[in-house]
C-alpha positions in Angstrom: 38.2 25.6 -17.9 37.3 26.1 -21.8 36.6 29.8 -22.8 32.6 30.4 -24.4 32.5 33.8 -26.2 29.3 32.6 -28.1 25.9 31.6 -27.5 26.5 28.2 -30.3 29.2 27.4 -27.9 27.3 27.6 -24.5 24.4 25.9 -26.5 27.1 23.0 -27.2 28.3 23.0 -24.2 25.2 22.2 -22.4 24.3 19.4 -25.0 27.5 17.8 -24.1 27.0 17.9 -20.4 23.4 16.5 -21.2 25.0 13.4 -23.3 27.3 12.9 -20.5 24.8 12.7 -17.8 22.4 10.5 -20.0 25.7 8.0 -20.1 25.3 7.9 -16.5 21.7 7.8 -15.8 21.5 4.5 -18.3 24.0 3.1 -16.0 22.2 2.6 -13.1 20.9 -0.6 -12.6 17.0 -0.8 -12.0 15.4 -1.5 -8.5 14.7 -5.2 -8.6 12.0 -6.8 -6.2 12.7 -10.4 -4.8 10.4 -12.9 -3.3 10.5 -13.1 0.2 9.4 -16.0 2.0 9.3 -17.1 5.6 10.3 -21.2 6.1 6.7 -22.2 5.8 6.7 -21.1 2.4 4.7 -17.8 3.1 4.7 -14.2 2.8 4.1 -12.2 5.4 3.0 -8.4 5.4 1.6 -5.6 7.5 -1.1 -3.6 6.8 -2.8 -0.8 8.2 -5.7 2.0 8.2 -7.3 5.0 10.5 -5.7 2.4 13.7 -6.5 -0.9 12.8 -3.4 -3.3 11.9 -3.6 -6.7 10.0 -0.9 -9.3 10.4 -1.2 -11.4 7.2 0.3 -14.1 5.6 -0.5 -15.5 2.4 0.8 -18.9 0.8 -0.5 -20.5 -1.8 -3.7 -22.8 -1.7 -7.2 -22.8 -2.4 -8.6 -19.4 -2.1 -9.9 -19.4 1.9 -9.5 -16.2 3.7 -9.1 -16.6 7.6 -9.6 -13.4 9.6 -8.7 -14.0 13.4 -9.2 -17.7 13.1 -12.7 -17.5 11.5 -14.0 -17.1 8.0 -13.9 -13.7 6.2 -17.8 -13.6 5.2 -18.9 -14.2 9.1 -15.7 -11.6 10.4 -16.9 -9.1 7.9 -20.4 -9.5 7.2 -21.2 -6.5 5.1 -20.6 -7.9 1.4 -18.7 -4.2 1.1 -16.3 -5.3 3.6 -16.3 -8.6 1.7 -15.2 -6.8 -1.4 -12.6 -4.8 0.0 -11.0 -7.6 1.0 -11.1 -9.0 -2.5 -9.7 -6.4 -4.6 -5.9 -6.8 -4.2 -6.8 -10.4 -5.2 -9.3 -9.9 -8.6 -6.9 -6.7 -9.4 -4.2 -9.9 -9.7 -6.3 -12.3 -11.5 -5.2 -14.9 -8.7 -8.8 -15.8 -7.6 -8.6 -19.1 -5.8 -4.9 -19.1 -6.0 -4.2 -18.3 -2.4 -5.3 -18.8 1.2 -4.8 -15.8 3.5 -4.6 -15.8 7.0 -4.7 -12.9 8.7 -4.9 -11.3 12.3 -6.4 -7.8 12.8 -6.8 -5.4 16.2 -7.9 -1.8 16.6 -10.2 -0.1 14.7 -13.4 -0.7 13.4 -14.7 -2.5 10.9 -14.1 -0.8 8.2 -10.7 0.6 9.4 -9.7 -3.7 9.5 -10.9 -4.3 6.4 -8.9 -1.9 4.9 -6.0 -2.5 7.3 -6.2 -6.5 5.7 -6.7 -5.3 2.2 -3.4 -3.0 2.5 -1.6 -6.3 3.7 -3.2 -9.1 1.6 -1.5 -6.7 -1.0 1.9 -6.1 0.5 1.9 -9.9 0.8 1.3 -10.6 -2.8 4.1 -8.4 -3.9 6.3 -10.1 -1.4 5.1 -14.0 -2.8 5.2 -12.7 -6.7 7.4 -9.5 -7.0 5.7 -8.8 -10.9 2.7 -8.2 -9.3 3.9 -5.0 -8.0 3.1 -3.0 -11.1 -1.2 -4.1 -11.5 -1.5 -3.2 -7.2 0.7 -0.1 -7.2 -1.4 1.1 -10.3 -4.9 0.3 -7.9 -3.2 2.2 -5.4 -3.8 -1.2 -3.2 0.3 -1.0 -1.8 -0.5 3.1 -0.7 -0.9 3.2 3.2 -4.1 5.3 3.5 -2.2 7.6 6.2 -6.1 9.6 6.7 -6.8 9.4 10.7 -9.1 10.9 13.3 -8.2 14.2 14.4 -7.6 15.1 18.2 -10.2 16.6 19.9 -8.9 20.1 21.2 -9.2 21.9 23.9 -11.9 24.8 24.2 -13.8 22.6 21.5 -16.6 20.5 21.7 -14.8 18.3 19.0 -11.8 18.5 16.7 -13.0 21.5 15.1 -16.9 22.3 16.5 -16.8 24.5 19.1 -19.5 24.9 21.8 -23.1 26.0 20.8 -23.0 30.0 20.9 -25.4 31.7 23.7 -26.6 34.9 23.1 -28.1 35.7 26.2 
């Protein structure tokens, strides 16, 4: 091991061992995403919120969305729920480009429609892997991990506790 006796030399010392390390970081090779495809031609993802799951698998078509074997706008008939479903998609620009079928249980219907909007995106990234960029950047691909807390013991609820009596 090399004697310092300065602080020019301990400053050039660490500036090598910087170089050096930059050397190596450049040599890593970048995460690269692949398609991934079932033998039907689609891509299948999972997606879920508060304790609804979606099953969903997307392949390419004419735009209709099937949830649980009927159509989206009758499923979810709150045009917000509507809209959630369709911002994976319009964040993509592939309006029309894709049927999606999906399956959803648990929950409510909110919690579903979120649960199908986490997988309709999963799915995309699956069918076109430089899509990952636009969804990650709408925080669509984020599992929204926000659940119900437990009711507790001694509590009326989670966290309110029994109406105080003063007499």
């Amino acid at each position: 091991m090399a004697e310092i006796n300065s602080l020019e030399e301990l400053g050039g010392a660490i500036e090598g061992a910087a170089v050096e390390g930059s050397i190596d970081s450049a040599q890593e090779p970048a995460i690269v995403y692949v398609q991934k495809l079932d033998a039907q031609g689609r891509a299948y993802a999972t997606g879920k919120r508060k304790d609804a799951i979606a099953r969903v698998w997307i392949k390419p078509g004419t735009g209709k969305i099937t949830i649980n074997k009927r159509d989206y706008t009758t499923y979810f008939a709150r045009p917000v729920l509507q809209m959630v479903l369709q911002q994976p998609i319009v964040a993509a620009a592939r309006e029309g480009g894709y049927d999606v079928v999906a399956t959803v249980s648990g929950g409510g219907l909110s919690g579903q429609a979120g649960a199908v909007r986490h997988g309709i995106s999963k799915a995309l990234t699956h069918f076109e892997p430089e899509l990952r960029g636009v969804l990650k950047k709408g925080g669509f691909l984020t599992r929204d991990s926000r659940v119900v807390e437990r009711k507790k013991y001694g509590r009326a609820k989670a966290r309110r506790s029994f109406q105080f009596s003063k007499r």
